[in-house]
DOROBA-735724 format. One record per residue: residue in three letters; y, z, x of N, C-alpha, C in turn. Coordinates in steps of 0.2 Angstrom, whole numbers, plus 5000, padded with zeros to 4 digits. Example, Ala and Ser with C-alpha at 12.3 -4.5 7.8 and 13.67 -1.06 7.14 Angstrom:
// DOROBA-735724
ALA497250395066497850395062498450395066
SER498950355064499550365068500050395064
***
This chain:
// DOROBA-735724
UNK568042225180568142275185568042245192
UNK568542275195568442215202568242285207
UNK567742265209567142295216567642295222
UNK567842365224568242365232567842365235
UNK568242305242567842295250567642365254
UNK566942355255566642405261566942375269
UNK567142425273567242415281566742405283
UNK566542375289565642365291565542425295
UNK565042455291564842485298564742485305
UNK564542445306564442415313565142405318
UNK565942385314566442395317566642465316
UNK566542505311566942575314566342605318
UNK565842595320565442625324565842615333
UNK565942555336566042525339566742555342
UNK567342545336568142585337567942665339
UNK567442705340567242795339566942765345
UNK566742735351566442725356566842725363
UNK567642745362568142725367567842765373
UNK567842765381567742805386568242805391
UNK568042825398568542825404568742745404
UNK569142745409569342695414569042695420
UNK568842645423568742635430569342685433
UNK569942675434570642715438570242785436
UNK570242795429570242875427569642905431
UNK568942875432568542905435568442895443
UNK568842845445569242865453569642925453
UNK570042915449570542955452570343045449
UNK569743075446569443115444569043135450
UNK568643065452568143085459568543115465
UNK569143085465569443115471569743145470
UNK569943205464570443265464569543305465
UNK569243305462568543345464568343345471
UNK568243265475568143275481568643345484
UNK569143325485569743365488569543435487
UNK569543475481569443555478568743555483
UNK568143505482567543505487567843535493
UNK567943465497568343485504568543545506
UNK568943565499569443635501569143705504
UNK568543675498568243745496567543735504
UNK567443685504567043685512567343725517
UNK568043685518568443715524568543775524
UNK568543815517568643895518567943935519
UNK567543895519566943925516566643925525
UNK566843865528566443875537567143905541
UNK567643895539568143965541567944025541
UNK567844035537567544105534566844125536
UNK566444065540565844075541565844095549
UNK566444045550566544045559566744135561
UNK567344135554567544215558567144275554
UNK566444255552566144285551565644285557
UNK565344245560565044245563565144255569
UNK565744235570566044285578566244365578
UNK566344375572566344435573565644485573
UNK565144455569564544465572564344455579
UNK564544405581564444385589564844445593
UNK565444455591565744475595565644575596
UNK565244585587565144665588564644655591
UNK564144605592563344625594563544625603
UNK564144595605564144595612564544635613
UNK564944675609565144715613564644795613
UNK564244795607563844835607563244835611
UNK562944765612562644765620562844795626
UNK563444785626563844775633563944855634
UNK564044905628564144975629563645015628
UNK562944985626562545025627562244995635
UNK562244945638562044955644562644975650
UNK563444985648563945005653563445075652
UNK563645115647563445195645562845225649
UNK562445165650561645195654561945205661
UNK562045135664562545145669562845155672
UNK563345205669563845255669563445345670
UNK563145325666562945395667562545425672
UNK562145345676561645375679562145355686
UNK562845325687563345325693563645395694
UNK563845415686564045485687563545545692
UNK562845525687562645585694562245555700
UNK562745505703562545505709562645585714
UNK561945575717562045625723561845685720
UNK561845695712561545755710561145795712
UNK560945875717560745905717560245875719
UNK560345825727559645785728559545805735
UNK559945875737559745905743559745985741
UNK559346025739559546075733559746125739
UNK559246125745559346195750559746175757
UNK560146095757560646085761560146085767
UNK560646095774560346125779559946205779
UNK559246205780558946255779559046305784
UNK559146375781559246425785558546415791
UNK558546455794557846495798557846435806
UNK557446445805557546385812557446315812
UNK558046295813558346225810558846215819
UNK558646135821559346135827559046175832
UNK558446175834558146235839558646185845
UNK558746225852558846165857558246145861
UNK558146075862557346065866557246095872
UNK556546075875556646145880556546095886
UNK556846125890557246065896557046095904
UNK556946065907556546065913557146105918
UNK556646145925557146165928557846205926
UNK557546255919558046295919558046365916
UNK558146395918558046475917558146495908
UNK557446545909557446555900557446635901
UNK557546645896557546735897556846765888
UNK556846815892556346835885556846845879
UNK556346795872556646805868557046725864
UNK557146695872557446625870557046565865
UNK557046545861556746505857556946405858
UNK556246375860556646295858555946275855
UNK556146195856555746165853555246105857
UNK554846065858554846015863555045975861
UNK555145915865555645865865554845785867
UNK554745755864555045755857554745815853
UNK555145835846554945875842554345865841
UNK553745925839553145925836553045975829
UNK553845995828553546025821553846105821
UNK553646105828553546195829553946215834
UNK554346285833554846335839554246365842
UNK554546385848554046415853554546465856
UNK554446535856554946595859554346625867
UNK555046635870554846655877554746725878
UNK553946715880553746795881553546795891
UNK553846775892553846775900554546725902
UNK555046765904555546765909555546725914
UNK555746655916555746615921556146565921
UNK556046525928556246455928555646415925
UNK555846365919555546325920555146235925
UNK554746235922554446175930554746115927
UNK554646085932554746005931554445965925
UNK554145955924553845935917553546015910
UNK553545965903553446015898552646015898
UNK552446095896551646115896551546065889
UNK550646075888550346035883550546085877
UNK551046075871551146135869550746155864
UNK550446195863550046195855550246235849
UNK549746195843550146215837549946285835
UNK549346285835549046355833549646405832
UNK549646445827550046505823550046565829
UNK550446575834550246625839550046595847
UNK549946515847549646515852550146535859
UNK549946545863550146545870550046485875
UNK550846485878550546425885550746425889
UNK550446435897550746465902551146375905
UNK551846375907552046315910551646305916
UNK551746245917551046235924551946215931
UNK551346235936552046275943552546325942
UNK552446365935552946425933552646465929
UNK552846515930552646585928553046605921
UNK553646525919553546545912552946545906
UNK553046585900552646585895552846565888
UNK552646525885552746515878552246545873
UNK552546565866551946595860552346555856
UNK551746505851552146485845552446515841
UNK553046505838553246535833553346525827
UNK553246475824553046445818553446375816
UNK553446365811553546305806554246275807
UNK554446245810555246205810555246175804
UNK555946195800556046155795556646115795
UNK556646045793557245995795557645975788
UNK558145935790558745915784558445845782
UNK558545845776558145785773558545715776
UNK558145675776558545625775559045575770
UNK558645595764558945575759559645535758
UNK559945495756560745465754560745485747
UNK561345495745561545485740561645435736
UNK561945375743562145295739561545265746
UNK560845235742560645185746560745125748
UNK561145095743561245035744561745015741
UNK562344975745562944975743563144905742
UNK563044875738563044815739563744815731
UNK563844755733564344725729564344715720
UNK563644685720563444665714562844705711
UNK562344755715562144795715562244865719
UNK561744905717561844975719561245005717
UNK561045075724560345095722560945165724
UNK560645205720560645285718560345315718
UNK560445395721559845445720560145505716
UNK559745535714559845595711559345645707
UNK559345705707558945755700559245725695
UNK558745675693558945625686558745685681
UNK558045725683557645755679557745835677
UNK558345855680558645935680558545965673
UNK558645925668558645985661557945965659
UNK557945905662556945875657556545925661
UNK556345975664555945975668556046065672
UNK556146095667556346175669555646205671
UNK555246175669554546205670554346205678
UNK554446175679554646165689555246175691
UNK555446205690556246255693556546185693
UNK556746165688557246125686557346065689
UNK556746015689556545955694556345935701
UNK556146015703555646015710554945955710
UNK555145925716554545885717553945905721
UNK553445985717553045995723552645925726
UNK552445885723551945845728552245835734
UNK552845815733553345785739553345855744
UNK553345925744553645975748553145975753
UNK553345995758553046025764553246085768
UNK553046105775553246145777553846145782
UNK553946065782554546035786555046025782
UNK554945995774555245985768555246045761
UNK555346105763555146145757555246125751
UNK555946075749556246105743556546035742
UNK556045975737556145925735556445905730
UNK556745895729557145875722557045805718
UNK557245755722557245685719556445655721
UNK555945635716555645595717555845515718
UNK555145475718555445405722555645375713
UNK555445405706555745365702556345405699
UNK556645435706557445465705557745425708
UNK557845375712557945295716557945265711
UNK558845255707558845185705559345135706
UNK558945095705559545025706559644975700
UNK560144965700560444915695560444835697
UNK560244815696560644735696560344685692
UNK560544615693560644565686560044505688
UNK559644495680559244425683559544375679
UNK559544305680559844235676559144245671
UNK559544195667559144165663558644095664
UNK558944105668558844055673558244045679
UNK557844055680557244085685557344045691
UNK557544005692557443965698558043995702
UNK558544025697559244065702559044135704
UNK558544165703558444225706557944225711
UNK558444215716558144205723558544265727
UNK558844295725559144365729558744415729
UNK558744455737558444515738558844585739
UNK558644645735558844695738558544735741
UNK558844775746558244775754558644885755
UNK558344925755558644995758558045045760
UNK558145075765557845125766557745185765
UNK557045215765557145285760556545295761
UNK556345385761555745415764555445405758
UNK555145385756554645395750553945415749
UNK553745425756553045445755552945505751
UNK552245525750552145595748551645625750
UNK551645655752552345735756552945675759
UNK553645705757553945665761553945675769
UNK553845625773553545625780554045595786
UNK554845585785555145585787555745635792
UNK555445665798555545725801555445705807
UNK555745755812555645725818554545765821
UNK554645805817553645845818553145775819
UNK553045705821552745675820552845645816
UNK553345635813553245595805553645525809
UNK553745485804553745425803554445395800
UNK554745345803555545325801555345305793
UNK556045305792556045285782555845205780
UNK555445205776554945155772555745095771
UNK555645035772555944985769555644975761
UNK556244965755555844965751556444905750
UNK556244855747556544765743556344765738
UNK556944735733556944715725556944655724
UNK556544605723556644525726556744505716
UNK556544435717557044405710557544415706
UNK558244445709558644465707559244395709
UNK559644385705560144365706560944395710
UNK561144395714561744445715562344385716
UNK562444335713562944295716563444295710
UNK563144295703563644325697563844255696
UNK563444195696563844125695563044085691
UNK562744115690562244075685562244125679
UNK562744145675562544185667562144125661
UNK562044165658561844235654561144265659
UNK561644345660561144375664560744455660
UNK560044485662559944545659560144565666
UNK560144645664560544685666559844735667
UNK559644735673558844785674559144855677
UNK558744885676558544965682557944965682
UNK558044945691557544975693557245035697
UNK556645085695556545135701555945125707
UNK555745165710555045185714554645195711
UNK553945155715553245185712552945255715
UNK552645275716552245335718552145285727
UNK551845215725551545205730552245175735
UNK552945185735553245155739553845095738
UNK553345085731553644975731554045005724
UNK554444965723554944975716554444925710
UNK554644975705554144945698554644875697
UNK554244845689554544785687555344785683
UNK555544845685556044855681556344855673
UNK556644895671556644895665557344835663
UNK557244805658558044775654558344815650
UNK558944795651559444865647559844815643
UNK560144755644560444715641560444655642
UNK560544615637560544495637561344495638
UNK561144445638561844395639562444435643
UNK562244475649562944475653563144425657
UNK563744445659564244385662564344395671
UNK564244465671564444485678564344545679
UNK564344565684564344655686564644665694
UNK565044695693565444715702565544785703
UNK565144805710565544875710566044865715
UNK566544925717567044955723566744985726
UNK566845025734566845065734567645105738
UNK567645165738568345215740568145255743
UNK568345275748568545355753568745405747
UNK569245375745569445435742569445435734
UNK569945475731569845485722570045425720
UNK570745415723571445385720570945325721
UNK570645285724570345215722570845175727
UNK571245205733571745165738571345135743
UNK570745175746570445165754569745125750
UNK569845065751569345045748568845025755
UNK568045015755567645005761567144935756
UNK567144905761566744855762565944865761
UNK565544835756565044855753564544835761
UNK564144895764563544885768562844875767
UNK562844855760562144865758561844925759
UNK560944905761560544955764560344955770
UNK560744965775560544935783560645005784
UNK560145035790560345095792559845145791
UNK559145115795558545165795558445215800
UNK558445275795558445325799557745335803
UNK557845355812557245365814557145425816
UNK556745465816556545565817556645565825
UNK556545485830556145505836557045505840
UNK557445495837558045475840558645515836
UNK558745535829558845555826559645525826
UNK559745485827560445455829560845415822
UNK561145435822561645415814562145355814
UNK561745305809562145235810562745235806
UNK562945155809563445155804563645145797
UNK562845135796563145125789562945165784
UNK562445225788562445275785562945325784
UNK563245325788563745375790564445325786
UNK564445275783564845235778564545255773
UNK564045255769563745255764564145345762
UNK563945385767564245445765564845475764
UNK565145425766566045435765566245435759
UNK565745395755566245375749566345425742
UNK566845415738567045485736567145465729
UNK567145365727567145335721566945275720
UNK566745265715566445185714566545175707
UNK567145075708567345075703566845015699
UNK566545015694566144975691566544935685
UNK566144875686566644825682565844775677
UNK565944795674565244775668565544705661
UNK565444635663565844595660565044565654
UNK565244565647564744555641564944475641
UNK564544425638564644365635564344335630
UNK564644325625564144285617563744235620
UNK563144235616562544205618562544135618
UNK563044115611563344045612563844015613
UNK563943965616564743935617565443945609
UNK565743935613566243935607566643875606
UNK566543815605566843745608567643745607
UNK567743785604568443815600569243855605
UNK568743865608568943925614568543905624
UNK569143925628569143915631569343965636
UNK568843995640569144055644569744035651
UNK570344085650570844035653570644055660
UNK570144095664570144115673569444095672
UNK568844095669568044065671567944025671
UNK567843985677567743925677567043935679
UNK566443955676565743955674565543955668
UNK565843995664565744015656566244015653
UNK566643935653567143905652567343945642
UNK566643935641566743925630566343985628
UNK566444045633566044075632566444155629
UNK566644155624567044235625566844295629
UNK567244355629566844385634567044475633
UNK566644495634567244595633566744635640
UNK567544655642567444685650567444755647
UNK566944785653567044865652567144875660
UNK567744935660567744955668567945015670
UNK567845045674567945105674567845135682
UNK568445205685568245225690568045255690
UNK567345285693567045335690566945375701
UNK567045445698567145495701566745555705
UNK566045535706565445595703565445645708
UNK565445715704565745765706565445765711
UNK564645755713564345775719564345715725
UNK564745675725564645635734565045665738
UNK564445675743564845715747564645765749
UNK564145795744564345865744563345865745
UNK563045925748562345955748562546015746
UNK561746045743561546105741561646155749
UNK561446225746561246305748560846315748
UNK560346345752559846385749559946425746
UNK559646435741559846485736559446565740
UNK559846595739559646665742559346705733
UNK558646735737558446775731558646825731
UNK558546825722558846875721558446955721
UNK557846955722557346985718557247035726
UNK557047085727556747125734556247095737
UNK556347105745555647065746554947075747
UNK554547045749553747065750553747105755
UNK553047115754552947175759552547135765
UNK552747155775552747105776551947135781
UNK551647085786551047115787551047155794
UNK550947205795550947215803550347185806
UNK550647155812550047125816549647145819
UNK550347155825549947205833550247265836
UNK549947295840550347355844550247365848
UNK550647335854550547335864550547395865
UNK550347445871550547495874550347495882
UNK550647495884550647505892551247515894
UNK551947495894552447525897552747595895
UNK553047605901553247665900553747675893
UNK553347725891553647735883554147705880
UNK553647635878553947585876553347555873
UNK553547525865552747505860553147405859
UNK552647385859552847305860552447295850
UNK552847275845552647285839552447205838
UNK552047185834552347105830552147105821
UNK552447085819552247065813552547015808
UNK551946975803552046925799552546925794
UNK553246895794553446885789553346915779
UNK554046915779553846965771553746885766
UNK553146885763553146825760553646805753
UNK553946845751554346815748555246855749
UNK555646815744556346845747556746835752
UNK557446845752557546845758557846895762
UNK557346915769557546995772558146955775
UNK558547035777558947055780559047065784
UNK558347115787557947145793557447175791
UNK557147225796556547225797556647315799
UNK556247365797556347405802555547415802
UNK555547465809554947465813554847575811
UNK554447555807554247655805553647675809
UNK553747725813553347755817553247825815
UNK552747865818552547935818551947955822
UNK552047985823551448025828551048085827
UNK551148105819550948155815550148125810
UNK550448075807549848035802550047985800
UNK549747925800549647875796549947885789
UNK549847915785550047935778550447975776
UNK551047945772551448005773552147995772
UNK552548005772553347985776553147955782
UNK553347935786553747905791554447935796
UNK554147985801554848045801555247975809
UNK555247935811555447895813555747815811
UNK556247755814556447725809557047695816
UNK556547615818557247595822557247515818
UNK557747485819558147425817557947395821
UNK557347315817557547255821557547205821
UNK558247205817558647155816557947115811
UNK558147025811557946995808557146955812
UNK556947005817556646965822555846975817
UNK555346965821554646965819554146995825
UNK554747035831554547065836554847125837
UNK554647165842555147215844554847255848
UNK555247285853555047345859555347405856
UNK554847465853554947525851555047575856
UNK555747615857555747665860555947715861
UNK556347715853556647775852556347845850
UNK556247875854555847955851555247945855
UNK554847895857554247895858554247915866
UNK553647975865553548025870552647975871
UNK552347995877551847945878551347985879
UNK550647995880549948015879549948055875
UNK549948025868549748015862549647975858
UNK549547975852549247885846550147915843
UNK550347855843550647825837550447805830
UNK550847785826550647755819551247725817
UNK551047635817551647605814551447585809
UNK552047555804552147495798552747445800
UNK552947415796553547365796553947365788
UNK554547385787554847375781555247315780
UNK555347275777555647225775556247245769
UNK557047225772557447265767557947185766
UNK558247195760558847145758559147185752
UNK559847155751560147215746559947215740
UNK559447185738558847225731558547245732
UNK558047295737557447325737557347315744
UNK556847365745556347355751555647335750
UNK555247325755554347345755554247365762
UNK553747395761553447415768552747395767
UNK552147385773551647345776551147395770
UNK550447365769550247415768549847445773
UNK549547395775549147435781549647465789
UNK549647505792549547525797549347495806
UNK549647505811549147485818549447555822
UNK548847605824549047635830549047625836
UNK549247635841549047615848549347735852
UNK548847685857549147775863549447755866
UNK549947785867550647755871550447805877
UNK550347735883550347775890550647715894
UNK550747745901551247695903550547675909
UNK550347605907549947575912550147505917
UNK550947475916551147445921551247475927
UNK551347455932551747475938552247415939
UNK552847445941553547405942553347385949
UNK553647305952553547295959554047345963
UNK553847355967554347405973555047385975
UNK555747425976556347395977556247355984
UNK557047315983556847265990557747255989
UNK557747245997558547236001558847276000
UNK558647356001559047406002559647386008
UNK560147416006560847426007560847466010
UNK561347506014561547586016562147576016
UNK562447656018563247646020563447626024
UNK563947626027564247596033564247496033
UNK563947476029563947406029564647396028
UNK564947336023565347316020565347276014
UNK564947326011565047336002565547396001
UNK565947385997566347415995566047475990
UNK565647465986565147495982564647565986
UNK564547535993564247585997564647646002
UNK565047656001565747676006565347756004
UNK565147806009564947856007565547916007
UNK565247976007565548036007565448066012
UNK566048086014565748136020565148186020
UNK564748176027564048206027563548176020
UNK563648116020563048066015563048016017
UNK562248006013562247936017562147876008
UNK562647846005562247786001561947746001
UNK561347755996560847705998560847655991
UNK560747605991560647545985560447485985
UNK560147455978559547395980559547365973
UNK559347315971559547265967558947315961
UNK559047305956558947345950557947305948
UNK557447335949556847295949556747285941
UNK556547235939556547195932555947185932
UNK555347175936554747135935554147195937
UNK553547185933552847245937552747205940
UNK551947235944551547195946550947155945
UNK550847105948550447065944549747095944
UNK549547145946548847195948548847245943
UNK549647245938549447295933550247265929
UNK550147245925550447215920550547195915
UNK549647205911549447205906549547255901
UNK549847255896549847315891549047255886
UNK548847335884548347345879548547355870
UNK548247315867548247295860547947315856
UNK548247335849547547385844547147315844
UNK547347255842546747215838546047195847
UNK546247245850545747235857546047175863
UNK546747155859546647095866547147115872
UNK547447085874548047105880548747055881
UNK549247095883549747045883550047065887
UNK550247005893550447005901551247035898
UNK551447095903552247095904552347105908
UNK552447025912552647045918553447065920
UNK553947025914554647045915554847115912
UNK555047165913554847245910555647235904
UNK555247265899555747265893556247275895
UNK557047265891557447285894557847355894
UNK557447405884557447465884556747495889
UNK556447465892556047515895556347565901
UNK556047625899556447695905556247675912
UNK556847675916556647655926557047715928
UNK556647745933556847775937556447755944
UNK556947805948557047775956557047835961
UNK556647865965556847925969556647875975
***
């Protein structure tokens, strides 16, 4: 039997060993390389325009939460930052001027202003030079070389000085306004008592209602600009012509305003209590630029050249410059808020900036129109009836004639004043009743018969109500001036026309006597004192035989 051949193992091991070829594992590494590549190039495509669109939402969402703040606080410029306008009552007194006849009743002020009106209770020329006036509530001042007479008469109050655009600059802008009108009802709606005074009643913007906007670099060594405006800041504000003081220079230093070193933050700054502007707040990174405009009018056609903050107002001169009287003109401001990505784009090239060449960029701009430039407050008229006001005094010595005074009604606004007399009782109705007007004085003389007492009050009326005094002043009405004696009697026969008699008459006439004598010309006062009349009222009764 013949044994068949075995195959060696070792040869068919060897034939079951086949592998690549060098080609095949070339030409394998670089169909992989390539898919590689592919799938790279999609993968930083998709990464770039992912990440610019990150870039580009975060800058545009930077960009419109600092336009928005912006915006908001340019719309209320001017807001409500003069709430009582020019105040009614005595406001514009004219000063009181040498060598010139005054009559009872005229009111000025002195020159310079010290605060206070002073009404004429003595009829005259005045002299050559103004008396030492004084402040005292009531005081009296004889002018020196004239027989006119001065009585204080209270509190001058004056127009704020306030602007609505402090500073008007190109690349910045300072602003004022009742930021704080709905924050703050518990103060009638953003009143600033600290600020108020008797000159200032009715304060509206504090100093961190002053703000300003402008940009710093990232850069430190480029923020060498200053912004510089004037504004009354003190507290009480002390800006009036009463002794006060011209408006405080307030400067914003390390800011930028050239708009050629980006990436800049975007600050607001306001005022401290003490004067100086805080460190201000950041509202946004990486801006590119900021410009305002300004216009005369809506339409954005009259456009004016940016004045900055030039133009301090002084009390002792009160004289209006021109760049305040610019400042106030203006009726729109167009603002131009330009965002830039934090990083270059080497890919991109901006085709007009030749600063931030690869830097993309989204502009916000807007004309904005706020309803209040231009415009000041009213005093607001109350609505409520007013106080009851206080009778002072009560003169008697002219011929049945009562010289009254009394303190204002403390609240409300009167309309007039009337003067209730009776001769019956203090208490009671009141069977008498004259009109006097709006004054705080008056010559009573209707009804009044004389060697007797009187009984006055003071009512205070407006068209919600009245009050009357509570207390009471009697005086005896007797007639204790004596009038000077006529002078330059006339007769007929001359050649006045006026005098031409009647047959079998003779007319006689002389210049109508206005003044007592100085020997008796004091009327007597309930509170004990005395008050010179030497010019005789103008209701007082004269007769002549």
């Amino acid at each position: 039997m013949e044994t068949p051949m075995l195959e060696p193992i070792r040869a068919r091991g060897r034939s079951g060993e086949r592998g690549f070829t060098l080609t095949e594992v070339i030409v394998s590494m670089a169909i992989f390389t390539i898919i590689f590549l592919a799938a790279l190039l999609i993968w930083d495509r998709s990464n770039r325009i992912f990440k610019q669109g990150v870039e580009s939402g975060d800058m545009q969402q930077n960009t419109r939460i600092a336009f928005d703040q912006l915006m908001s606080d340019v719309r209320m410029t001017g807001f409500d930052h003069d709430r009582d306008g020019r105040p009614f009552g005595m406001l514009g007194i004219a000063p009181w001027q040498p060598n010139t006849t005054y009559v009872l009743g005229n009111v000025v002020q002195p020159d310079p202003p010290n605060g206070h009106a002073y009404v004429n209770i003595q009829s005259g020329t005045s002299g050559g030079s103004q008396p030492a006036w004084p402040e005292g509530s009531g005081d009296i001042v004889t002018e020196t070389a004239s027989t006119v007479r001065w009585q204080e008469k209270g509190i001058l109050q004056y127009q704020q000085p306030d602007e609505q655009i402090e500073h008007m600059g190109a690349t910045a802008v300072t602003l004022r306004g009742n930021l704080d009108y709905e924050l703050d009802a518990a103060t009638d709606n953003g009143r600033e008592p600290a600020l108020e005074s008797e000159y200032f009643p009715v304060v509206t913007t504090g100093n961190d209602e002053i703000v300003t906007y402008a940009l710093k670099s990232a850069d430190a060594s480029k923020n060498t600009g200053k912004i510089g405006f004037f504004a009354d800041v003190a507290i009480p504000r002390n800006s009036h012509p009463a002794s006060g003081t011209k408006e405080s220079l307030v400067e914003i230093t390390g800011v930028d305003l050239t708009n050629q070193n980006p990436p800049y933050t975007l600050y607001r700054y306001t005022v401290k209590a003490d004067g100086t502007p805080d460190a201000g707040t950041p509202l946004a990174d990486n801006i590119r630029s900021l410009n305002f405009r300004y216009f005369r009018d809506t339409g954005g056609t009259d456009e004016v050249a940016p004045v900055l903050g030039a133009g301090q107002y002084d009390p002792l001169t009160g004289a209006e410059t021109v760049e305040r009287q610019t400042r106030r003109e203006i009726r729109a401001i167009h603002v131009n808020l330009v965002g830039m990505n934090p990083q270059p784009d080497p890919a991109y090239t901006h085709p007009t900036d030749l600063v931030a060449t690869k830097h993309r960029q989204y502009q916000l701009e807007s004309m904005v129109i706020p309803r209040n430039l231009g415009r000041r407050g009213m005093k607001e008229l109350s609505v409520t009836e007013p106080g009851a006001p206080v009778i002072e005094n009560v003169c008697c010595g002219s011929c049945d004639v009562v010289y009254v005074t009394w303190l204002p009604s403390p609240k409300g606004d009167v309309l007039s004043y009337n003067v209730l007399y009776d001769d019956d009782s203090p208490f009671g109705g009141y069977t008498y009743l004259q009109d006097a007007g709006a004054n705080l004085e008056g010559y009573i003389q209707k009804s009044i018969t004389p060697d007797k007492t009187w009984y006055f009050r003071v009512q205070a009326i407006n068209q919600y109500g009245y009050a009357t005094s509570a207390d009471y002043k009697s005086g005896f009405v007797i007639n204790r001036t004596t009038p000077e004696a006529p002078a330059f009697l006339a007769a007929s026969g001359g050649t006045d026309p006026m005098l031409v008699a009647e047959p079998n008459q003779i007319r006689v006439g002389w210049p109508e006597v206005t003044t007592n004598k100085d020997s008796a010309k004091l009327l007597t006062c309930a509170d004990g004192s005395t008050r010179e009349q030497k010019v005789m009222p103008g209701n007082e009764r004269r007769y002549y035989r």
